[in-house]
N, C-alpha and C positions, 0 to 999 in steps of 0.2 A: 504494500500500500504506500505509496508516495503522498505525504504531509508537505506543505509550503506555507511560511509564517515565518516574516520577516521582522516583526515588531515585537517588543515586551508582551505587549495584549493578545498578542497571537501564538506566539509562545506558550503565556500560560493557558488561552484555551488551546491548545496544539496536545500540550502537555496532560490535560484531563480529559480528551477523547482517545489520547492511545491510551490511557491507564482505563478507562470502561471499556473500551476495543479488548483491551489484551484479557480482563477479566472475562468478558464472554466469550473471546476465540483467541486461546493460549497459540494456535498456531501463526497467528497473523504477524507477519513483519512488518517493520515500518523505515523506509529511508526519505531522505529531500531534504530540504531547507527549513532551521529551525534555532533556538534559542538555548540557552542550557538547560532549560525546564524539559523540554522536549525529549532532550538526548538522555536525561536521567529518567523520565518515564519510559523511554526503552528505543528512541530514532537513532538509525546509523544518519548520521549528519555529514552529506555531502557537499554542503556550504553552508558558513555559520554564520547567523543572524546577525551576529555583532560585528562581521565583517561587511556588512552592505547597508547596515542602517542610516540610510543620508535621507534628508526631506530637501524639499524644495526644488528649483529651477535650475537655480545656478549651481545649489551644492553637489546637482546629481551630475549633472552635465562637466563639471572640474572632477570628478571620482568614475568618470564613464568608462573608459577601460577596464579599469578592474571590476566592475560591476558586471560590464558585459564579458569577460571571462571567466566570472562567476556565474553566472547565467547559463553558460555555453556548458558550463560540467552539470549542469541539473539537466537540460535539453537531454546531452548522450547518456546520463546516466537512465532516464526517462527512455530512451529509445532502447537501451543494452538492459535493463530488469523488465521494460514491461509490467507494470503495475494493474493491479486487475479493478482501482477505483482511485483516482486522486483529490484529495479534499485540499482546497487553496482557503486560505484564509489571510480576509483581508489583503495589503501590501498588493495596492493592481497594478504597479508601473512593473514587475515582475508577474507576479501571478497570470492577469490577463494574456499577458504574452505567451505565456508555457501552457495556458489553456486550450491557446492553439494547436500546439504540436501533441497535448495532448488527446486535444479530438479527432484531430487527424488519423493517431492511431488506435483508434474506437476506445479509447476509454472513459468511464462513464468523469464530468466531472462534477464535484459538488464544492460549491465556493459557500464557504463558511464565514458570515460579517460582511456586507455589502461592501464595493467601493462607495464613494459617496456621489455616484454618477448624477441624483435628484441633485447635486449641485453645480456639479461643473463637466467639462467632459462629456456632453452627454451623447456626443458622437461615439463613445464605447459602448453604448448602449445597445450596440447593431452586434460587438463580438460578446457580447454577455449572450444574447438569443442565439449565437449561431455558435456558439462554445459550451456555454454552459447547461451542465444536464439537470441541476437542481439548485437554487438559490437561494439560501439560507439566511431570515433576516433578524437582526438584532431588538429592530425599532418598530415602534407600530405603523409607523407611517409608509414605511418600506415596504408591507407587503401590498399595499392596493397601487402603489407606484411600477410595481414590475406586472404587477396579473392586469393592469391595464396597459400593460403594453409587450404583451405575451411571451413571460416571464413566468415558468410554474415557480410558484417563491413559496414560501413558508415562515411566518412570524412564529420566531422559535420561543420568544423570550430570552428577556438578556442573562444570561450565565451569573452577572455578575449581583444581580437582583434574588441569587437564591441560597446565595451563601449565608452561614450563621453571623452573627456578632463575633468579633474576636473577645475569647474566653477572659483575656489574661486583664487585671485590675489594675486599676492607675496605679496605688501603690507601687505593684510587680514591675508594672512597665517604669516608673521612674527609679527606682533602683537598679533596674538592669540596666537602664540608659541615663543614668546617673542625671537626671534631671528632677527641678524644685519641684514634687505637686504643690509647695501653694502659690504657684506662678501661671498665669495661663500658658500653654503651649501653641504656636502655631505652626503648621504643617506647611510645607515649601517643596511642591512639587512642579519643579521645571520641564517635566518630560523625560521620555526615556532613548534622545538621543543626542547626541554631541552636539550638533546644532541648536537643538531647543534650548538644551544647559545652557549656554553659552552666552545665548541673546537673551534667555530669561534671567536666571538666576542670579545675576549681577545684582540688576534692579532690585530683586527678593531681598540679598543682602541691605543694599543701600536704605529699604526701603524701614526695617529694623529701627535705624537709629530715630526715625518720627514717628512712631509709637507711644503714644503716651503717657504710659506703663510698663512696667519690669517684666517680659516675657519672655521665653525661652524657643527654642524653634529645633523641629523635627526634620529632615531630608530624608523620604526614602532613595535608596541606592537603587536603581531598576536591576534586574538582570542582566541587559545588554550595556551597563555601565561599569566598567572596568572602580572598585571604591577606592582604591589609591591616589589615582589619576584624581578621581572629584574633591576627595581631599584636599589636594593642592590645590586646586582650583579656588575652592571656597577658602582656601589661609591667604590665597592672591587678592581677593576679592573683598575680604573680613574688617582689613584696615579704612576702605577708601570710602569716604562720606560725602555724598552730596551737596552737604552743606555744614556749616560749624555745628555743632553739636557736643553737648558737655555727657549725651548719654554714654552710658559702657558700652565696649565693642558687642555686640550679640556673640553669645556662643550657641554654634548651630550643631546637631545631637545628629549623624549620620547614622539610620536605623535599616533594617532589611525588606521591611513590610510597609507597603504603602497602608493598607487594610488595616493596621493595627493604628499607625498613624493618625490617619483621618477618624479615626474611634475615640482616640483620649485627646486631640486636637479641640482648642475652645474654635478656631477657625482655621479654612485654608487660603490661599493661594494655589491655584492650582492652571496649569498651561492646559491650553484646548487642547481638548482629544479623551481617550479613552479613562482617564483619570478622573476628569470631569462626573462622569457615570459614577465611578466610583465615592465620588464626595456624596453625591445626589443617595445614593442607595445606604449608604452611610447616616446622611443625614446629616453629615457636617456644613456647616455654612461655609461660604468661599466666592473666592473672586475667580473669574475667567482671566487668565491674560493670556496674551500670542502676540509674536517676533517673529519674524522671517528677513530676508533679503528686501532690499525696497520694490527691486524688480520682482520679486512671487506674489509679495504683497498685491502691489499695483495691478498685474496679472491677474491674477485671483480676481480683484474687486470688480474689475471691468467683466470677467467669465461667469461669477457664480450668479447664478438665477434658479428660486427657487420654485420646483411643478407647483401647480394648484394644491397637491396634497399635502404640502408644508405652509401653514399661517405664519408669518412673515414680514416686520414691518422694517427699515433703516431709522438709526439713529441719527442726532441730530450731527452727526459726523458724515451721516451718509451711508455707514457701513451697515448691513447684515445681519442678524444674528450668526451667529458661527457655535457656539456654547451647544453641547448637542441638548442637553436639559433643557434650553429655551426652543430649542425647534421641537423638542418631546409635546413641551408645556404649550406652545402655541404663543406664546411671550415670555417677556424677560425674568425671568424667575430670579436673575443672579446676574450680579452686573458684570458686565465685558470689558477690559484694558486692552485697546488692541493700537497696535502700530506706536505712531507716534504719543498717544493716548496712556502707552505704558509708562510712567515715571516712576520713582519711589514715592513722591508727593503725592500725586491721587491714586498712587497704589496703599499708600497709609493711608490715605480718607476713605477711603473705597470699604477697607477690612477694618478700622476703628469700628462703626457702628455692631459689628459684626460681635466683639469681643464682650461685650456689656449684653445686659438685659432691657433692650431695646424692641421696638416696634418692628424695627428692618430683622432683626435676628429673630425672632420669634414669627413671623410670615415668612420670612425663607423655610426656616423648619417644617413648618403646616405645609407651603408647597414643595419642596422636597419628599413629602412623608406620600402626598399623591400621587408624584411624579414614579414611586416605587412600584407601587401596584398597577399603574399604565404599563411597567414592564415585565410584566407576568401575566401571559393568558389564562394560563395555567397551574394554580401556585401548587398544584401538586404534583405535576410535571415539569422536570429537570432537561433545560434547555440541551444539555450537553447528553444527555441519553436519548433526547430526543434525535441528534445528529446521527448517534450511533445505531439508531433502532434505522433510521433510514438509510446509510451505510450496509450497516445488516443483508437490508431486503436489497440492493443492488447487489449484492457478492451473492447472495440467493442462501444467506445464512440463516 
């Protein structure tokens, strides 16, 4: 069976369909492109996640050779094993491509996590019908987007909407990560790639010292983030202050678990994408922010338009919704920092209200608490057994 999941998020659902795969058919194999989750639940990894994770326009296009010779070994690998089902998940500037060659050699495909075609791109829309054999959707709005436009799709429910609470008590958790409980904590998740870090986390740092209160701050480490490497990053970053300030430097607490994070977190910060979901299912209050190249940016803004099946209004910036919880919710549930918009200034005003027992943190909660059960059709079906019962029935298992 060939796996493809190029992102932290894909990874870990990558990682919990070969672990119910393997418990109902001990014999099934698994190879392709995957993450460390992946390969310890049991993938032979014939390119590794953390060597192609690039986003954007320009970062892809300066890292294009090695990507495309990393491509090239999935293709023959894909041609020389013969897989008898391959599930792509998510990551379409790959995926979609090998969807090709793998329909060409009749194999059935199932893409796992939409791209985000309802926003941009929607010219791929032609090789998802002519490639894909089953399309798997995360969001509710995704499935009447593709079955009207003859797409067999399936609103699975999101994976991440059905996991428990993490067990472990503030106390535990501040003792093991040697942080104040009587300090709020706030959670500072930049994304799980080099680029995201990069252009986020600076400002998370800066944004620290205009708090107006003694807080302490969480980072999880993604998978595909090498934690040495971020280390340094954040002791580079730790000193430099936007503006004079008599506060103390923040000390930022680099942890494993985003999930456990956002649980004992008073609020987040959190970079668009698949994290986002996770605050929302959590229940933690948090800002959207996102950074890119000014060129993807700009790109982007002029491309994205959203079908009729996404409620959708621009800000008095102009921009989008992008937050996926505001396109869930039909409005703005949680406010967006985006572009030049990101500062450490209104990135402290933004998450102040957030940290008190305020009007804005108490209606974020109530609609986050909504926004969880919009993603459950099913709350006794398990999105990821559901992948695999369908799986199943193509191998004729």
């Amino acid at each position: 069976m060939f796996l493809s999941a190029g992102e932290a998020s894909g990874d870990h659902y990558g990682a919990q369909l070969i672990a119910d795969l393997r418990s109902k058919h001990p014999f099934v194999t698994f190879f392709g492109l995957g993450g460390r989750e992946m390969e310890e639940a049991g993938q032979r990894r014939i390119v590794r996640a953390e060597d192609v994770a690039h986003m954007g326009i320009t970062e892809v296009i300066r890292h294009a050779p090695f990507i495309y010779a990393q491509y090239r070994k999935l293709v023959s690998a894909i041609r020389r094993e013969r897989p008898s089902v391959a599930i792509l998940i998510d990551f379409p500037d790959v995926n979609l491509r090998l969807a090709k060659h793998l329909h060409r050699l009749g194999i059935p495909v199932v893409y796992l996590v939409s791209p985000q075609l309802w926003a941009w791109k929607r010219s791929r829309l032609q090789w998802v019908q002519e490639r894909v054999t089953k399309m798997l959707v995360i969001f509710p709005f995704e499935e009447p987007f593709y079955l009207n436009r003859g797409v067999d799709a399936e609103f699975i429910g999101h994976p991440l909407a059905t996991l428990p609470m993490p067990s472990v008590t503030r106390e535990a958790y501040a003792a093991h990560y040697k942080l104040d409980p009587a300090k709020p904590w706030i959670a500072l998740l930049p994304g799980s790639r080099w680029k995201e870090i990069s252009a986020n986390l600076p400002t998370m740092v800066q944004m620290a010292s205009l708090i107006p209160f003694p807080c302490e701050y969480i980072l999880p480490v993604a998978s595909t983030i090498d934690r040495a490497r971020l280390q340094e990053f954040v002791k580079g970053w730790i000193t430099f202050r936007p503006t004079a300030s008599s506060a103390p430097l923040p000390y930022i607490h680099l942890v494993p678990d985003a999930r456990e994070a956002l649980f004992h977190a008073r609020a987040s910060v959190v970079a668009s994408g698949t994290a986002t979901v996770q605050a929302a299912v959590i229940g933690n209050p948090f800002v959207v922010v996102y950074r890119v190249s000014p060129l993807t940016f700009a790109l982007a803004k002029h491309l994205v338009r959203y079908p009729t099946e996404i409620a959708a209004e621009v800000d008095r910036h102009g921009n989008l919704p992008i937050a996926m919880v505001n396109l869930i919710a039909g409005r703005r549930i949680v406010p967006e920092l985006l572009q030049q918009q990101l500062t450490p200034e209104d990135l402290a005003a933004a998450l102040t209200p957030l940290l008190a027992d305020t009007s804005e943190r108490n209606q974020m909660i109530e609609d986050l608490a909504g926004l969880r059960m919009q993603l459950l059709p099913d709350p006794e079906a398990h999105p990821i057994a559901r992948v695999s019962e369908i799986i199943s029935g193509l191998l004729g298992l």
